[in-house]
C-alpha positions in Angstrom: 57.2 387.6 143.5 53.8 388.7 143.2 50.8 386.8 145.3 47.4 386.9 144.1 43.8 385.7 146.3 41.8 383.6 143.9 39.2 382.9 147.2 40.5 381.4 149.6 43.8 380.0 147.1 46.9 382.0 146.9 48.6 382.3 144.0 52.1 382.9 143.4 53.1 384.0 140.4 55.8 384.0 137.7 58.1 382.2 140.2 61.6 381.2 138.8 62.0 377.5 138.7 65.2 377.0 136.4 66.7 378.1 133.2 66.9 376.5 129.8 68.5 377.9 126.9 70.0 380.7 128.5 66.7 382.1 130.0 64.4 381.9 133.2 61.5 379.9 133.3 58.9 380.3 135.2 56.1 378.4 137.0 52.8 380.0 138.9 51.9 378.3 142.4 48.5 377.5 143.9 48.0 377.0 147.3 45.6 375.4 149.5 43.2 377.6 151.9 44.5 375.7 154.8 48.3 375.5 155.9 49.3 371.8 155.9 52.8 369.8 155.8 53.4 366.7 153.9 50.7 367.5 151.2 50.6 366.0 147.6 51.4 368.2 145.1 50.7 367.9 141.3 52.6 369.3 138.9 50.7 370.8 135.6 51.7 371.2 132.2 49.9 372.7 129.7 49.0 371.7 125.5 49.5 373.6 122.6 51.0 371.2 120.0 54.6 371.7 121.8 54.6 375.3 119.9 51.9 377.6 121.1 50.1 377.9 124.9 50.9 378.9 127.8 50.7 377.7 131.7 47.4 380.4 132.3 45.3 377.6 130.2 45.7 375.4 133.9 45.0 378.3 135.7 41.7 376.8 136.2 42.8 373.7 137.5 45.0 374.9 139.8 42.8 376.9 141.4 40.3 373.7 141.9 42.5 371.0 142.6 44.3 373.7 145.4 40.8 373.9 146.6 41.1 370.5 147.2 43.9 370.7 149.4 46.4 370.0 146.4 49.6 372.6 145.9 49.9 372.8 142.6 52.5 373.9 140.5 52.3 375.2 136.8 55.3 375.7 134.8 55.7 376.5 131.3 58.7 375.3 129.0 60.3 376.0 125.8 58.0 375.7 122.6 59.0 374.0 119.9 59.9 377.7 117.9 62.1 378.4 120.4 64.2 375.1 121.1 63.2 371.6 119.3 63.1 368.0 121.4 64.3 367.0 124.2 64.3 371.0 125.4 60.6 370.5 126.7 61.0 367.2 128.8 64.5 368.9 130.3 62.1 371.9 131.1 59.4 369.8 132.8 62.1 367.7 134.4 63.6 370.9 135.9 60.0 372.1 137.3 59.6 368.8 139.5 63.3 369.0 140.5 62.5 372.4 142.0 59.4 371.6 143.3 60.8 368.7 144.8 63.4 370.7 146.3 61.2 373.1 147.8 59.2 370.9 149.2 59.8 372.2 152.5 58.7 375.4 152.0 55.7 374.9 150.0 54.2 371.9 153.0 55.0 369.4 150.2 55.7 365.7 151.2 58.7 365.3 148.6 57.3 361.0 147.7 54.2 362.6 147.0 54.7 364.5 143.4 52.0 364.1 140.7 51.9 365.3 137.7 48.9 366.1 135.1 49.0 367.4 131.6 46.4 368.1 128.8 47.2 366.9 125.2 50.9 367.6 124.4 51.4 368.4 128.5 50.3 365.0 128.5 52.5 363.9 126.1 55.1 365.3 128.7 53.6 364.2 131.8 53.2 360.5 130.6 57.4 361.0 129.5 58.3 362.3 132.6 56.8 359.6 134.0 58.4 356.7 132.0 61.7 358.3 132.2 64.2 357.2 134.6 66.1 359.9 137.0 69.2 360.7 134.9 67.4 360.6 131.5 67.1 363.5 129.5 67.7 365.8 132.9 69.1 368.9 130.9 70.7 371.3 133.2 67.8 373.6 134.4 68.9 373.6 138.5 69.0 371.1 140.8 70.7 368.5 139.7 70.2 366.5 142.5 66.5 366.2 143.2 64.7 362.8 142.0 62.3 363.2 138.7 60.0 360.2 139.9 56.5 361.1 140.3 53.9 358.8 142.3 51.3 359.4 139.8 50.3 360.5 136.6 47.5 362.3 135.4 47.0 361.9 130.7 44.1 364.2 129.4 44.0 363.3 125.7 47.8 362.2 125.2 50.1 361.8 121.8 51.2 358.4 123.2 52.9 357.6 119.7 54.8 360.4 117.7 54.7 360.1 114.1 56.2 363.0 111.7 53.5 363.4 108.9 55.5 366.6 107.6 58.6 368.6 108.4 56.2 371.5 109.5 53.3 369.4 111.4 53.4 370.1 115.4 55.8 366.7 115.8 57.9 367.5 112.9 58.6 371.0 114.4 59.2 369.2 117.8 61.5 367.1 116.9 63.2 369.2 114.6 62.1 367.1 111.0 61.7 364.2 109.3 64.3 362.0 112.1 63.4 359.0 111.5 61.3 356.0 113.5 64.2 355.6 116.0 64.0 359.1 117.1 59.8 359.3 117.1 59.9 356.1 119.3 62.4 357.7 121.9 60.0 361.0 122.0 56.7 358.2 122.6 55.9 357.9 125.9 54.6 353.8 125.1 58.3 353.1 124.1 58.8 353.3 127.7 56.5 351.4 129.9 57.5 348.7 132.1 56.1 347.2 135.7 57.6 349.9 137.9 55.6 353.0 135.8 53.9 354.6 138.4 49.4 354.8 138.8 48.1 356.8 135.4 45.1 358.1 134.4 44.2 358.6 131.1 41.0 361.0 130.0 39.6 361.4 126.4 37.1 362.0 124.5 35.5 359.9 121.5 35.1 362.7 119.3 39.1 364.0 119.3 40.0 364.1 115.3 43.5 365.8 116.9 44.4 363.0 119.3 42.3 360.3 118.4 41.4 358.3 121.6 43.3 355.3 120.4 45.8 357.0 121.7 44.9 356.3 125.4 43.5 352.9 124.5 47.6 352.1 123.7 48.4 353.4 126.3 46.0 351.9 128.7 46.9 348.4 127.0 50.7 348.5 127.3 50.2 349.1 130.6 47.6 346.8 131.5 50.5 344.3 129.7 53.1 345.3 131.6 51.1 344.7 134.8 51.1 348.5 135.8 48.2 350.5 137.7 45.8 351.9 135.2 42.7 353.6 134.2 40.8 355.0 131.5 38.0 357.7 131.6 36.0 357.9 127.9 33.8 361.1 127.5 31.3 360.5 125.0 30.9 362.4 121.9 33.1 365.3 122.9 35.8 366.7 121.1 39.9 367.6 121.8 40.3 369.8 124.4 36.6 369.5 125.6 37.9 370.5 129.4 37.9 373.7 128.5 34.1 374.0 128.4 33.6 375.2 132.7 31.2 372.0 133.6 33.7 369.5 131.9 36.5 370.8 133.0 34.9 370.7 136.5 34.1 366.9 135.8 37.8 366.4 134.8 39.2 368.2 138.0 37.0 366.0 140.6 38.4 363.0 138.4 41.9 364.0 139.3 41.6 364.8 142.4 39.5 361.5 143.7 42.3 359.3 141.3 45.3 361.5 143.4 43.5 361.0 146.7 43.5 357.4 146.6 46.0 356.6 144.9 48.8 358.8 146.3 47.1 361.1 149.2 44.8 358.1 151.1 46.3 354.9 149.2 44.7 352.1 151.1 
């Protein structure tokens, strides 16, 4: 397992968190300057429309948010070419079940898992946060780690799927023209309720990919449902506008002050 210095963060990479469709999937780990126990840890998952991209495009902020005393973990999963929904959300769930079940080792305190994702990651990360343990687990490794996560971290979420095409990103995800039942069990807003732990959701005005009345959903179901939740407009800036190095920056500092008190320092 290699190790790579990015400063004073330690990398370790192409680490073997589970399996999923007969293969090993793998995850890259960034870790604090400073040894520590019972640390917060935040899970990343990256965008792509659910068919291209790769964990490296969080590269950057794990290397920040580690910098902030953060382990962080993140862990690709099957593209929509290679398996069609739920194969993701099993993959993502496997990553925190490891993670959780290395805890230990990695100075993790196991009731203080986060998770962050950008566009379709976020898509993910706000799932994997609505989902219940024993819902849409797959059979990546360790079965009997808990999937709850103690916060959630949105950056320009699909919050409600809609086929336009069989060949559009969420056609290809789900596998075709399925029907409203099935796009409402892939939407992360068909499953808030009161218990849906602190989110964050970031976007900018200007998305014409995920427009930001995406979050705005998002941010009202859960304001209904009496859950803890925020919303962070950029003005005038387009999807995936992190990616520029002074935004992305502004987006990591978000994330790491929302973690810190909501999860790290609660108070």
């Amino acid at each position: 397992m290699p190790t790579r210095q990015e400063g004073r963060v330690s990398v370790e990479e192409h680490v073997v968190f589970g399996t999923g469709g007969g293969r090993d999937l793998h995850c890259d780990v960034f870790l604090p300057p400073e040894p520590g126990s019972d640390r917060t840890a935040i899970l990343l998952v990256h965008g792509g429309g659910w068919l291209q991209g790769d964990r490296s495009q969080l590269r950057g902020y794990g290397i920040l948010l580690a910098r902030y005393g953060f382990v962080c973990v993140a862990s690709e999963y099957r593209l929509s070419g290679e398996a069609v929904w739920p194969a993701q959300i099993n993959d993502v769930k496997a990553a925190l079940r490891w993670l959780r079940a290395n805890a230990d080792h990695y100075g993790v305190d196991p009731t203080k898992i986060t998770v962050s994702g950008n566009s379709a990651g976020a898509h993910l990360a706000l799932m994997l946060a609505g989902l219940a343990d024993g819902e849409l687990e797959g059979d990546g490794g360790h079965a009997d780690a808990s999937t709850d996560v103690a916060a959630v971290v949105a950056i320009y979420p699909p919050t409600q799927l809609r086929v336009g095409s069989h060949d559009d990103a969420i056609g290809l995800l789900l596998g075709g023209a399925v029907g409203r039942e099935a796009e409402d069990a892939a939407s992360p807003l068909s499953y808030v309720h009161a218990g849906y732990p602190p989110t964050m959701l970031v976007h900018g005005n200007a998305d014409t990919v995920v427009p930001v009345e995406a979050s705005f959903a998002m941010y009202r179901a859960l304001v209904g449902a009496g859950a803890a939740v925020e919303l962070h407009v950029f003005d005038g800036v387009p999807h995936a506008f992190d990616a520029a190095p002074d935004l992305g920056r502004q987006v990591a500092d978000l994330i790491a002050l929302f973690i810190d008190r909501k999860v790290r320092n609660p108070g």
